[in-house]
N, CA, C and O atoms as a Maestro MAE file, in Angstrom:
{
 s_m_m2io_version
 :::
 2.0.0
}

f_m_ct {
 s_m_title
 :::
 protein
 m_atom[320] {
  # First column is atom index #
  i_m_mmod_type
  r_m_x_coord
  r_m_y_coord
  r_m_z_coord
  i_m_residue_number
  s_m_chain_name
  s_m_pdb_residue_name
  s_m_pdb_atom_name
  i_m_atomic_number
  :::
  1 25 97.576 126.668 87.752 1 A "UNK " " N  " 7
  2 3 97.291 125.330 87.266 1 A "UNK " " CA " 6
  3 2 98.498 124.784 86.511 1 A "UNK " " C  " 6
  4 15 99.423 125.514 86.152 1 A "UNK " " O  " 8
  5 25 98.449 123.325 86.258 2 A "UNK " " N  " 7
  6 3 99.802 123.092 85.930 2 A "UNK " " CA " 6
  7 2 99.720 123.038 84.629 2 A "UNK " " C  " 6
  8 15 98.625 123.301 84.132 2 A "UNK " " O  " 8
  9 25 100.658 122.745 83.897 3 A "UNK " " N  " 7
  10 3 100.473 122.786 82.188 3 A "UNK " " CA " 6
  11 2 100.687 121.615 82.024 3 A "UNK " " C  " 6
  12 15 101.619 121.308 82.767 3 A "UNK " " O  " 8
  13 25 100.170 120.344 81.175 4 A "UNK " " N  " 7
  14 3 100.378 119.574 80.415 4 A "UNK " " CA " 6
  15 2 100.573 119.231 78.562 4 A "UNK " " C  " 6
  16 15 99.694 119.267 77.700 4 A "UNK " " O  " 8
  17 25 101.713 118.983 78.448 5 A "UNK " " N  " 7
  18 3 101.831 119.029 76.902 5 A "UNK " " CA " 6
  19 2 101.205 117.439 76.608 5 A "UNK " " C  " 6
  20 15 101.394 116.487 77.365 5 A "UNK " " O  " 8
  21 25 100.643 117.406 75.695 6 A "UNK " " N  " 7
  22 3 100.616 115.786 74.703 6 A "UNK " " CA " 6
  23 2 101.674 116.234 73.684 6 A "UNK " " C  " 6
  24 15 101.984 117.212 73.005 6 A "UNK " " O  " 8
  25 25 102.081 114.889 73.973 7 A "UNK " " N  " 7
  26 3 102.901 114.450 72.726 7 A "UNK " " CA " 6
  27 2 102.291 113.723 71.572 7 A "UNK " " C  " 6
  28 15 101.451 112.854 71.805 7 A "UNK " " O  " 8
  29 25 102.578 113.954 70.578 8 A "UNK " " N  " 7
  30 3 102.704 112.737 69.305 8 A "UNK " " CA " 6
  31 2 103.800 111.765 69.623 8 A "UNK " " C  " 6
  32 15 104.976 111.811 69.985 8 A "UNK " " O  " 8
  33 25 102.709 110.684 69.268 9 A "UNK " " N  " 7
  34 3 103.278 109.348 69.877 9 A "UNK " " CA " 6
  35 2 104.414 108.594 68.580 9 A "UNK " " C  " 6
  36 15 105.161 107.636 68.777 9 A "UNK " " O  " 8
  37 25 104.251 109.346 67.307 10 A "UNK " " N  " 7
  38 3 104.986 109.244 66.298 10 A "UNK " " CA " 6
  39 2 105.004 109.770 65.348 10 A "UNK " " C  " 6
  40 15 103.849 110.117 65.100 10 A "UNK " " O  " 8
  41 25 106.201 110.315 63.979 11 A "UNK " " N  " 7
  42 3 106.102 111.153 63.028 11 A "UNK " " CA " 6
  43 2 105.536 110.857 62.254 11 A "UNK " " C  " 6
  44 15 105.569 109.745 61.727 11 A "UNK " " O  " 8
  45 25 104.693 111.982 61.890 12 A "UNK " " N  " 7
  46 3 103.858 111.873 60.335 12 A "UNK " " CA " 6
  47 2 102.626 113.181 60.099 12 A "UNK " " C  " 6
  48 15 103.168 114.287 60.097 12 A "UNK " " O  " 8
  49 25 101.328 113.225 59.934 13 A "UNK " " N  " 7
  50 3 100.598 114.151 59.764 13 A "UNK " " CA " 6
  51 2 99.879 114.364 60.865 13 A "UNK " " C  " 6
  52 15 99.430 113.260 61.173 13 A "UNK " " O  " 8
  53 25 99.526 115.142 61.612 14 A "UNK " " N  " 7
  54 3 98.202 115.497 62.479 14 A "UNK " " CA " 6
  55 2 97.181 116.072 62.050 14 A "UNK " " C  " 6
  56 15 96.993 117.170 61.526 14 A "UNK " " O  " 8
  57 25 96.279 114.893 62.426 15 A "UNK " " N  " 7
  58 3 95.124 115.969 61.818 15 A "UNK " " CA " 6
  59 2 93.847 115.693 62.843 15 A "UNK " " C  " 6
  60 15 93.430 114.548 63.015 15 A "UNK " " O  " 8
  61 25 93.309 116.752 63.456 16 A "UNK " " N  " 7
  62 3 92.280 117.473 64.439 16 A "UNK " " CA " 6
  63 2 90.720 116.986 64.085 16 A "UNK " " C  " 6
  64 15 89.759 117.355 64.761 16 A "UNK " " O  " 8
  65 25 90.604 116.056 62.867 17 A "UNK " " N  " 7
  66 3 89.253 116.369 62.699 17 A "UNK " " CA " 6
  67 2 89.303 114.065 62.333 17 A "UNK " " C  " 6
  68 15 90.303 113.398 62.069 17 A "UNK " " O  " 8
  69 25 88.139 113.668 62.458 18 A "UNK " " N  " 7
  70 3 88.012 112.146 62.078 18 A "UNK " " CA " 6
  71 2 88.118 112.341 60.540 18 A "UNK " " C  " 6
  72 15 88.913 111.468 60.191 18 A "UNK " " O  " 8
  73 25 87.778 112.946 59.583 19 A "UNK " " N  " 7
  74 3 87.620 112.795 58.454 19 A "UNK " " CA " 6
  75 2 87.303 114.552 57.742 19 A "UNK " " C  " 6
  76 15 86.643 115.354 58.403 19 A "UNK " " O  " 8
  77 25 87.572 114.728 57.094 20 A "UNK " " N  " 7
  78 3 87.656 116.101 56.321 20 A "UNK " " CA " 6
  79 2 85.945 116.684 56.823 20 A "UNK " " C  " 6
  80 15 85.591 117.789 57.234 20 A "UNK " " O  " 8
  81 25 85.378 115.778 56.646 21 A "UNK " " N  " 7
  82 3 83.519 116.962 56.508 21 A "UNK " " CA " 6
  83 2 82.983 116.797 58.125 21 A "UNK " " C  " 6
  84 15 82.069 117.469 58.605 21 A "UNK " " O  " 8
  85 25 83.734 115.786 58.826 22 A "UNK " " N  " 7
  86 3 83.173 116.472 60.292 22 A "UNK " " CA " 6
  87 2 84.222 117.144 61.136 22 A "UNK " " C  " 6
  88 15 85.422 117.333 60.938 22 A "UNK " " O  " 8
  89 25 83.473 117.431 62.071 23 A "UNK " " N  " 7
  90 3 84.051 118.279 63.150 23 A "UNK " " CA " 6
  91 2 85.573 118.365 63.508 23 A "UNK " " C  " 6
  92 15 86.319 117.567 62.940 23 A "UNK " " O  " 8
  93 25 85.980 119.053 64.189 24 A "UNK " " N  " 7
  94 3 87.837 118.641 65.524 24 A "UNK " " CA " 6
  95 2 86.750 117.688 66.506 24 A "UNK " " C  " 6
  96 15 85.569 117.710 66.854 24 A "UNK " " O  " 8
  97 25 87.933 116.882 66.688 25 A "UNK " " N  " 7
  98 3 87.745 116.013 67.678 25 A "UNK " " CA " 6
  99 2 87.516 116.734 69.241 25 A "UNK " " C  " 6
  100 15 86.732 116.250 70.058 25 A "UNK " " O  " 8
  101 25 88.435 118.121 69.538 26 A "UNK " " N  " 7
  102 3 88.245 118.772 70.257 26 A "UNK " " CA " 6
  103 2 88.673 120.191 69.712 26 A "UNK " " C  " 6
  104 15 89.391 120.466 68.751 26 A "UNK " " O  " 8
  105 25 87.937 121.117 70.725 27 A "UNK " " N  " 7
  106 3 88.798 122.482 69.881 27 A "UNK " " CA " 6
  107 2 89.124 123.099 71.598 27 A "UNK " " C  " 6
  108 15 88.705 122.548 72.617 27 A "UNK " " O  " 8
  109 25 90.023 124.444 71.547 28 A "UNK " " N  " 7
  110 3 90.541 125.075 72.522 28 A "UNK " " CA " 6
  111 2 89.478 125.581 73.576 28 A "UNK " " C  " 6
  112 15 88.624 126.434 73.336 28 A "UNK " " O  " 8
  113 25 89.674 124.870 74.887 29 A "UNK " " N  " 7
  114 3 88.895 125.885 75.665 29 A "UNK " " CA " 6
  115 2 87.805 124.566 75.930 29 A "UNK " " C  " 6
  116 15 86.899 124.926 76.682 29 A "UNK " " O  " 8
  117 25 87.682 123.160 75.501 30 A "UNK " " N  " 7
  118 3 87.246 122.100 75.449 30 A "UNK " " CA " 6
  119 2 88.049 121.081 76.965 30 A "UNK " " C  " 6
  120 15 89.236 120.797 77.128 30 A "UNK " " O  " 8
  121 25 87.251 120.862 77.553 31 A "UNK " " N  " 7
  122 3 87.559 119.630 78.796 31 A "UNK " " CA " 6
  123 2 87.519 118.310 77.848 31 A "UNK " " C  " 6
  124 15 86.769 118.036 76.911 31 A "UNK " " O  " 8
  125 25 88.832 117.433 78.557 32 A "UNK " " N  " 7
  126 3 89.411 116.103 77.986 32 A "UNK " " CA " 6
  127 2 89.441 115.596 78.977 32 A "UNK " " C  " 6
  128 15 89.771 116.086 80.057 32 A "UNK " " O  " 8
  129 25 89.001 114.234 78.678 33 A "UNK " " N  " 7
  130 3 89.248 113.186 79.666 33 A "UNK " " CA " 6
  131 2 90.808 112.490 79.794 33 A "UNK " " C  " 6
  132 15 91.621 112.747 78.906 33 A "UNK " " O  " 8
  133 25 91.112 111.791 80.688 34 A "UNK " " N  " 7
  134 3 92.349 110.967 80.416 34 A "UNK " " CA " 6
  135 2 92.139 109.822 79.278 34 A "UNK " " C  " 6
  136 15 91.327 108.969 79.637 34 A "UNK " " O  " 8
  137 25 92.712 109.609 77.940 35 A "UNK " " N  " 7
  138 3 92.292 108.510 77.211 35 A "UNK " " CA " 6
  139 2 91.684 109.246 76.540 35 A "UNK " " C  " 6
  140 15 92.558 108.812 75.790 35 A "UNK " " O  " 8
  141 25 91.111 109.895 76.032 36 A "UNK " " N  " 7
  142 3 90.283 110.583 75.300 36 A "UNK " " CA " 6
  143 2 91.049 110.839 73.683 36 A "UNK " " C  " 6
  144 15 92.255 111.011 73.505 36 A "UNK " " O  " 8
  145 25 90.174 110.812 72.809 37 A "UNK " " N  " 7
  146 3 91.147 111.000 71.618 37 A "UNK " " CA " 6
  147 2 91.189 112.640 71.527 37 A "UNK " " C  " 6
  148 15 90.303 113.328 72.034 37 A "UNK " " O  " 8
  149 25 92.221 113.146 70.884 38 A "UNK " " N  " 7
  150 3 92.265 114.626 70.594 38 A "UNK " " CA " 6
  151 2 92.233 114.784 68.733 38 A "UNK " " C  " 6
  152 15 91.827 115.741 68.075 38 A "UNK " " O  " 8
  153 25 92.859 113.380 68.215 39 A "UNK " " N  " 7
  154 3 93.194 113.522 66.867 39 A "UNK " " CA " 6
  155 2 94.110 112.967 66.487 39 A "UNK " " C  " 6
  156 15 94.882 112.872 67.442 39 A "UNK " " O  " 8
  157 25 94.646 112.380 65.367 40 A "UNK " " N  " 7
  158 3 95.030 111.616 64.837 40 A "UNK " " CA " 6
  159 2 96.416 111.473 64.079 40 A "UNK " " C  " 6
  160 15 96.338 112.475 63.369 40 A "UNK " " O  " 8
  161 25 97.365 111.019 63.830 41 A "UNK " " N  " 7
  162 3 98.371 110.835 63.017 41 A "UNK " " CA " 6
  163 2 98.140 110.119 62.028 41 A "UNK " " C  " 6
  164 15 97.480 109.104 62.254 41 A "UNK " " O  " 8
  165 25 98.562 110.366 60.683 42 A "UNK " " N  " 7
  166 3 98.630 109.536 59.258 42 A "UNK " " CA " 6
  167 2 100.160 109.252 59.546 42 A "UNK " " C  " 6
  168 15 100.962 110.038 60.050 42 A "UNK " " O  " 8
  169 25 100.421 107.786 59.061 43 A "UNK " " N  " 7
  170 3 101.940 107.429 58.617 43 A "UNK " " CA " 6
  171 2 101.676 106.438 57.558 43 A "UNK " " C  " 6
  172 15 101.401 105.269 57.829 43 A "UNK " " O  " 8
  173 25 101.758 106.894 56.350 44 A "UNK " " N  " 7
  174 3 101.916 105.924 55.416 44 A "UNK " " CA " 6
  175 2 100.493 104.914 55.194 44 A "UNK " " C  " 6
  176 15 100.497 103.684 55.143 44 A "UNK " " O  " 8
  177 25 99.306 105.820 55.082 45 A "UNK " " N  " 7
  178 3 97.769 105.883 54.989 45 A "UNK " " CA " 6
  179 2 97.927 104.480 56.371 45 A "UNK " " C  " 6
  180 15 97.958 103.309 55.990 45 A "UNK " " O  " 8
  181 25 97.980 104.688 57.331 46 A "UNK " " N  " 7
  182 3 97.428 104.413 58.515 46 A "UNK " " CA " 6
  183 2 97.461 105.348 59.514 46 A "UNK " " C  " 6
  184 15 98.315 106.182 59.817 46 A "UNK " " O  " 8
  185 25 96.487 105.099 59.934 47 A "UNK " " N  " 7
  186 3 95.776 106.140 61.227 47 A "UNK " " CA " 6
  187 2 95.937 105.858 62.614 47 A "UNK " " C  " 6
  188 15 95.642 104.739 63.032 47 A "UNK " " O  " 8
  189 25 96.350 106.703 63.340 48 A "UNK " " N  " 7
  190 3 96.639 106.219 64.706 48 A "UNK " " CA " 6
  191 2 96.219 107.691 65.440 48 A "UNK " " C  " 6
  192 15 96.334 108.865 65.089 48 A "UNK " " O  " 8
  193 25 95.721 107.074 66.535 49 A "UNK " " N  " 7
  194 3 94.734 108.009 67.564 49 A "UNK " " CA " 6
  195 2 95.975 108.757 68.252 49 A "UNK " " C  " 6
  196 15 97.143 108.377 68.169 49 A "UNK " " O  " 8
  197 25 95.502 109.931 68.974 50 A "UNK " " N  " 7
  198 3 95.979 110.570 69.849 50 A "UNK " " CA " 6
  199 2 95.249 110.932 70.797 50 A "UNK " " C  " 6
  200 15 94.300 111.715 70.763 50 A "UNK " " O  " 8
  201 25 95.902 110.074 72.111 51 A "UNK " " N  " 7
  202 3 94.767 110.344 73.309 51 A "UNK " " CA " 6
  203 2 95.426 111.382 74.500 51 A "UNK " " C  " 6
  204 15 96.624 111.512 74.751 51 A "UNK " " O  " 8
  205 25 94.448 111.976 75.058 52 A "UNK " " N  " 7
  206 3 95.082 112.619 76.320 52 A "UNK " " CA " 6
  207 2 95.908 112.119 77.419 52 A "UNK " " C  " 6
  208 15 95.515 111.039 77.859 52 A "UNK " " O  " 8
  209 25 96.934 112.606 77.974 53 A "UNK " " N  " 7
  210 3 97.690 111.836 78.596 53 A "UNK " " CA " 6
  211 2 97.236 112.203 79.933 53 A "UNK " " C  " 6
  212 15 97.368 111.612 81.004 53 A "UNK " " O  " 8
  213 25 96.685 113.286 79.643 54 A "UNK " " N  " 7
  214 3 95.426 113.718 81.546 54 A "UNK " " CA " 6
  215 2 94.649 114.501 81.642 54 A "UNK " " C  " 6
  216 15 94.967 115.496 80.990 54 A "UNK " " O  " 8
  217 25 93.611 114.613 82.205 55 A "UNK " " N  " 7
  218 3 92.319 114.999 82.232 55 A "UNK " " CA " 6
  219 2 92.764 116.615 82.449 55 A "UNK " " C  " 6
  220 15 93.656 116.950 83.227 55 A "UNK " " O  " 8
  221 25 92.101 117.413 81.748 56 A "UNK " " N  " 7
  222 3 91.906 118.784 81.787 56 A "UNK " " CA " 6
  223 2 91.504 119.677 80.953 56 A "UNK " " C  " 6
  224 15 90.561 119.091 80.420 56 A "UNK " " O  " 8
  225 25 91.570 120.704 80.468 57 A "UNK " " N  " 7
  226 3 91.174 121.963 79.572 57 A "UNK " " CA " 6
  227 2 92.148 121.674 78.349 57 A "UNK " " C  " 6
  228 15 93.239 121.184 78.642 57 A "UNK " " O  " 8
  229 25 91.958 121.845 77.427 58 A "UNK " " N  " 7
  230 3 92.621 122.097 76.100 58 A "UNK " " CA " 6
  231 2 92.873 123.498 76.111 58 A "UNK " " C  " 6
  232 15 91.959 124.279 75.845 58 A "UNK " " O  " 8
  233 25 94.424 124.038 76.490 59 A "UNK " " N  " 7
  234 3 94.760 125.601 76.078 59 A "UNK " " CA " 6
  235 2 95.051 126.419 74.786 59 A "UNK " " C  " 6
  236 15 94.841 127.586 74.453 59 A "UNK " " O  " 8
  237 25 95.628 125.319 74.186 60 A "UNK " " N  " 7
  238 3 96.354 125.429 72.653 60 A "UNK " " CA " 6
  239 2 96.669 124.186 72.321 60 A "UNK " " C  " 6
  240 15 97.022 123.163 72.907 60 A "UNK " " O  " 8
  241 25 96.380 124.643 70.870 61 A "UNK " " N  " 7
  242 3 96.880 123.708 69.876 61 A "UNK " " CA " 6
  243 2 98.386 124.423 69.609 61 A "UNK " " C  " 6
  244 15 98.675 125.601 69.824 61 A "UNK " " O  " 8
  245 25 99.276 123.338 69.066 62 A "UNK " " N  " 7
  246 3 100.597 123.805 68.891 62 A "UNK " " CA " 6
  247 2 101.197 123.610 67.936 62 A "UNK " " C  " 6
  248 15 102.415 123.765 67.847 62 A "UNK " " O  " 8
  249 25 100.235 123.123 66.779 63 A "UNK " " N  " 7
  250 3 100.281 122.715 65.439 63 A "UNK " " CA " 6
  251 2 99.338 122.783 65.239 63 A "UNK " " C  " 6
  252 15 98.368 122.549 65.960 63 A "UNK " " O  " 8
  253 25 99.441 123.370 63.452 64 A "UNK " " N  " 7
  254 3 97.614 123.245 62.488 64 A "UNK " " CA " 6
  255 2 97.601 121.963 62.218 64 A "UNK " " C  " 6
  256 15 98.645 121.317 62.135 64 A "UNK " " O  " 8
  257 25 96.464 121.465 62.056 65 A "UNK " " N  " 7
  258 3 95.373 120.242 61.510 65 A "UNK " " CA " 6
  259 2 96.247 120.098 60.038 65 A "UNK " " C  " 6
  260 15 96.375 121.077 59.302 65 A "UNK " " O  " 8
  261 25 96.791 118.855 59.724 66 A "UNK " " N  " 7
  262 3 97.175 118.418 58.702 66 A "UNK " " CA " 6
  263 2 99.316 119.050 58.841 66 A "UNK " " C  " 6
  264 15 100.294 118.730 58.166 66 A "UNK " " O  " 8
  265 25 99.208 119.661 59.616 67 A "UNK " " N  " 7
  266 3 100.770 119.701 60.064 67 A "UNK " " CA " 6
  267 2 101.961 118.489 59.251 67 A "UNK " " C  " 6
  268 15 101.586 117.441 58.726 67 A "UNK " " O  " 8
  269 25 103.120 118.863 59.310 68 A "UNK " " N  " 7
  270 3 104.013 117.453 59.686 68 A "UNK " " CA " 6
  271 2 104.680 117.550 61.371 68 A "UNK " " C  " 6
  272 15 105.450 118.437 61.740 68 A "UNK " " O  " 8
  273 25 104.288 116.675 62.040 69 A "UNK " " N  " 7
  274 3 105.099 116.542 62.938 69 A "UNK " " CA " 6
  275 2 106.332 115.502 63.408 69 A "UNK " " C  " 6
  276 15 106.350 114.620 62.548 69 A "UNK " " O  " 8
  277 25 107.201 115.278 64.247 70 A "UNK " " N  " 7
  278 3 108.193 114.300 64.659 70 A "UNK " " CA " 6
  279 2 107.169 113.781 65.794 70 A "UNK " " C  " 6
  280 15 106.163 114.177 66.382 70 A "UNK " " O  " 8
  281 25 107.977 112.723 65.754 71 A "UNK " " N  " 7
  282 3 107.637 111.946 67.721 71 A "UNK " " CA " 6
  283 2 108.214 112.624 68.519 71 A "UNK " " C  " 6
  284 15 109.333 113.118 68.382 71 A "UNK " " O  " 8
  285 25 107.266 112.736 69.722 72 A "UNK " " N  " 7
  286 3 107.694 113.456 71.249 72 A "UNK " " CA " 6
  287 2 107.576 115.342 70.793 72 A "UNK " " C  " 6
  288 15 108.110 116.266 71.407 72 A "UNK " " O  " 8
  289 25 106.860 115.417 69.771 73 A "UNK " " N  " 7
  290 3 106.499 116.946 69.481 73 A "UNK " " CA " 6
  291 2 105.253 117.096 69.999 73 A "UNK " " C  " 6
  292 15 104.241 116.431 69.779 73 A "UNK " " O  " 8
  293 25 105.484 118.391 70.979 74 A "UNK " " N  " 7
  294 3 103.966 118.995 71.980 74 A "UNK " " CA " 6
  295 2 102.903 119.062 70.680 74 A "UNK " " C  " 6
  296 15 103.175 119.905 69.826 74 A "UNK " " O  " 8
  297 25 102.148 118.535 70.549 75 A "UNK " " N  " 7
  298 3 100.764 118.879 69.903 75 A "UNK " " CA " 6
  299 2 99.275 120.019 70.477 75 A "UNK " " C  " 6
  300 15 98.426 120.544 69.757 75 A "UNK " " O  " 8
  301 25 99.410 120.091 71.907 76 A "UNK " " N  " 7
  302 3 98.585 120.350 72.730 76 A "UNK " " CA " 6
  303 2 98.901 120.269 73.836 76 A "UNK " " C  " 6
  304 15 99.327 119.237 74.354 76 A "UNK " " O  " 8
  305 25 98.713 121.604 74.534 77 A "UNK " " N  " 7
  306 3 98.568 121.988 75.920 77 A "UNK " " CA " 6
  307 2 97.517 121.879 76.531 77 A "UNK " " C  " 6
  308 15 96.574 122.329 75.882 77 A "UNK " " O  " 8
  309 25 97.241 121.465 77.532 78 A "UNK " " N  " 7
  310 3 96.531 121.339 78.323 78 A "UNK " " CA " 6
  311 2 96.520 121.854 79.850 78 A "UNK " " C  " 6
  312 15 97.573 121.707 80.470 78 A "UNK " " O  " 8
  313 25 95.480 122.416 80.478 79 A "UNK " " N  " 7
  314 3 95.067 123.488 81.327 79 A "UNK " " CA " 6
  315 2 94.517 122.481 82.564 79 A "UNK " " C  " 6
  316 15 93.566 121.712 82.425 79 A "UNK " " O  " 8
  317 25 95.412 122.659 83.969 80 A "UNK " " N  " 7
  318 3 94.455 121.385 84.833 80 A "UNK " " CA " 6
  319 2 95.226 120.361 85.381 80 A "UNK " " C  " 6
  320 15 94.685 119.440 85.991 80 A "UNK " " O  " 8
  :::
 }
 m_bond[319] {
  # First column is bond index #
  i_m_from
  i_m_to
  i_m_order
  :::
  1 1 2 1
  2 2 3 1
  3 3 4 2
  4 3 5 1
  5 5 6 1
  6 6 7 1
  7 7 8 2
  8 7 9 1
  9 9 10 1
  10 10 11 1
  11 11 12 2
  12 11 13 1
  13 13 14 1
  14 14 15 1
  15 15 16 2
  16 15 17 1
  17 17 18 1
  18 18 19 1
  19 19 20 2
  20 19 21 1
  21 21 22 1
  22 22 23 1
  23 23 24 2
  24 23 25 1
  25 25 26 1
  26 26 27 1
  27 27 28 2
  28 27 29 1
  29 29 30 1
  30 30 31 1
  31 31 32 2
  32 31 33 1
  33 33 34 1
  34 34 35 1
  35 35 36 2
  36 35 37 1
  37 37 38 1
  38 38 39 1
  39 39 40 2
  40 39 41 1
  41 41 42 1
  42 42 43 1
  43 43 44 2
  44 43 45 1
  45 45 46 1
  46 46 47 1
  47 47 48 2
  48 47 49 1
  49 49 50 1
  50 50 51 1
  51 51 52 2
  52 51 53 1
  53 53 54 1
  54 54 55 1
  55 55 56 2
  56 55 57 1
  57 57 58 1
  58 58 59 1
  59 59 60 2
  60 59 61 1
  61 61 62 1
  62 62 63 1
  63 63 64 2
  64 63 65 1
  65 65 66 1
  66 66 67 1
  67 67 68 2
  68 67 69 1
  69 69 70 1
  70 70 71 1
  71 71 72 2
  72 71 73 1
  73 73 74 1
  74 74 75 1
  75 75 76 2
  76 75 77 1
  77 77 78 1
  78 78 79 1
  79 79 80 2
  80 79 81 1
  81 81 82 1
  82 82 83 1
  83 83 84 2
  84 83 85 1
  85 85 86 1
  86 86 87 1
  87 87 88 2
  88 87 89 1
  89 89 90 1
  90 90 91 1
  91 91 92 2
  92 91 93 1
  93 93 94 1
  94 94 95 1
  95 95 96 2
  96 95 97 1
  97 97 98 1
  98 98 99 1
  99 99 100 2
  100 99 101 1
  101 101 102 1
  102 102 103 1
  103 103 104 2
  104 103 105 1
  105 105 106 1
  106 106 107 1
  107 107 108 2
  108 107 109 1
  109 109 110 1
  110 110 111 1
  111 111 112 2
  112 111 113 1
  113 113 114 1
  114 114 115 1
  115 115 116 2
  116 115 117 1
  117 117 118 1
  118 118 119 1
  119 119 120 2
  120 119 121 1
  121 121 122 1
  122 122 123 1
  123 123 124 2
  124 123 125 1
  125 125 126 1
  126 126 127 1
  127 127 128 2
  128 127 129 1
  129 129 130 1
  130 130 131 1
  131 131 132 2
  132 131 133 1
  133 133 134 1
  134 134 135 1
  135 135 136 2
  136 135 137 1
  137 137 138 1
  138 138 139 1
  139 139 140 2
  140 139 141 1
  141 141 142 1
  142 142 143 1
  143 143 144 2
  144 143 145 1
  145 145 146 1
  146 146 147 1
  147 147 148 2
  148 147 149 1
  149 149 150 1
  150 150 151 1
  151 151 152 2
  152 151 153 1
  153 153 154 1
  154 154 155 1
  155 155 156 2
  156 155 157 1
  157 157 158 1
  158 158 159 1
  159 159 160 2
  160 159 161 1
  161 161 162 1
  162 162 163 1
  163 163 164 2
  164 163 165 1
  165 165 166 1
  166 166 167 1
  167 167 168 2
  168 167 169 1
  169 169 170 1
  170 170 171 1
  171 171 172 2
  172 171 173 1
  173 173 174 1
  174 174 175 1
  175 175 176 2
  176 175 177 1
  177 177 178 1
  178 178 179 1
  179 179 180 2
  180 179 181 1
  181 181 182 1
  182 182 183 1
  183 183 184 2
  184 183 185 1
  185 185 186 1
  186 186 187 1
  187 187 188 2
  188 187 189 1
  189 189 190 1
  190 190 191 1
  191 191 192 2
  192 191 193 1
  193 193 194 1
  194 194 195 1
  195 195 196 2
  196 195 197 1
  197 197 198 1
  198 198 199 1
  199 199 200 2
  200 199 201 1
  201 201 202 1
  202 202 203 1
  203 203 204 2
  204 203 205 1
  205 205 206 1
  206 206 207 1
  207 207 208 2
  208 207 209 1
  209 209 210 1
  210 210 211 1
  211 211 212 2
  212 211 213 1
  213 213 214 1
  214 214 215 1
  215 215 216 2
  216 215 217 1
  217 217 218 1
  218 218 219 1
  219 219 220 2
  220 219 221 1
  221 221 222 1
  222 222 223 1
  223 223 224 2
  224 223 225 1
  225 225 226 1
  226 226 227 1
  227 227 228 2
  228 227 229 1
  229 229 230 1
  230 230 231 1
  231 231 232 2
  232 231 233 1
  233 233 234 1
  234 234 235 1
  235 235 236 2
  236 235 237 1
  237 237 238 1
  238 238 239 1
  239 239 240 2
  240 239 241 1
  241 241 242 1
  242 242 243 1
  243 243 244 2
  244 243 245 1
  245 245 246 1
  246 246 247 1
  247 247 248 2
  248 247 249 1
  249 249 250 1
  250 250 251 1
  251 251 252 2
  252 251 253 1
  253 253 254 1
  254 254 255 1
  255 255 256 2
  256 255 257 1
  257 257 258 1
  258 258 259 1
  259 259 260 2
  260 259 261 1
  261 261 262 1
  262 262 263 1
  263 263 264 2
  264 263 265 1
  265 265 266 1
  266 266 267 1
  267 267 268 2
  268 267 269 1
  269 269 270 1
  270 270 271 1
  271 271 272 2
  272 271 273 1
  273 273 274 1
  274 274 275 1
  275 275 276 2
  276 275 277 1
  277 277 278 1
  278 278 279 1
  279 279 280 2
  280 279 281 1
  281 281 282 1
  282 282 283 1
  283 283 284 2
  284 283 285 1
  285 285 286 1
  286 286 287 1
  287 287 288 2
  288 287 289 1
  289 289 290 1
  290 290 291 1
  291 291 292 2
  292 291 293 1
  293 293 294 1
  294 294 295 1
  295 295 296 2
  296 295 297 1
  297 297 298 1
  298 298 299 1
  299 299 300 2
  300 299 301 1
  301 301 302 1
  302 302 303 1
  303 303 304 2
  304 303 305 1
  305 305 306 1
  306 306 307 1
  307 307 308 2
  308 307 309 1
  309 309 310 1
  310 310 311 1
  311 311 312 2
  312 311 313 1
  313 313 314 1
  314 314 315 1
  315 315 316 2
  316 315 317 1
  317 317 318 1
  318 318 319 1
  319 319 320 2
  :::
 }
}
């Protein structure tokens, strides 16, 4: 199967979950749609989504939840 990375679409925090007391948006081993959110970036208390760039399996995460990341850094592999 082929591998797909998502990128972060820009630098700042990732974080896996909508808000601290619920859930990951997805966790490993989870089917994604194309468009689908996976989780989120903070830049400067605004929030910006992170969607799948193609439909398949979530293999790994490639950063923890609340991370710092750059733009164009793999966040998630994807299986499919």
């Amino acid at each position: 199967m082929p591998i797909t990375s998502i990128l972060s679409p820009l630098p700042g925090t990732f974080y896996r979950r909508p808000s601290p007391d619920e859930p990951p948006y997805k966790n490993v081993h989870d089917a994604v749609a194309e468009g689908e959110v996976i989780g989120l970036i903070e830049v400067m208390k605004s929030f910006h989504e992170v969607k799948a760039t193609a439909a398949g399996q979530i293999s790994a995460f490639l950063v923890e939840n609340e991370e710092a990341v750059q733009a164009g850094q793999a966040l998630v592999e994807l299986d499919g």
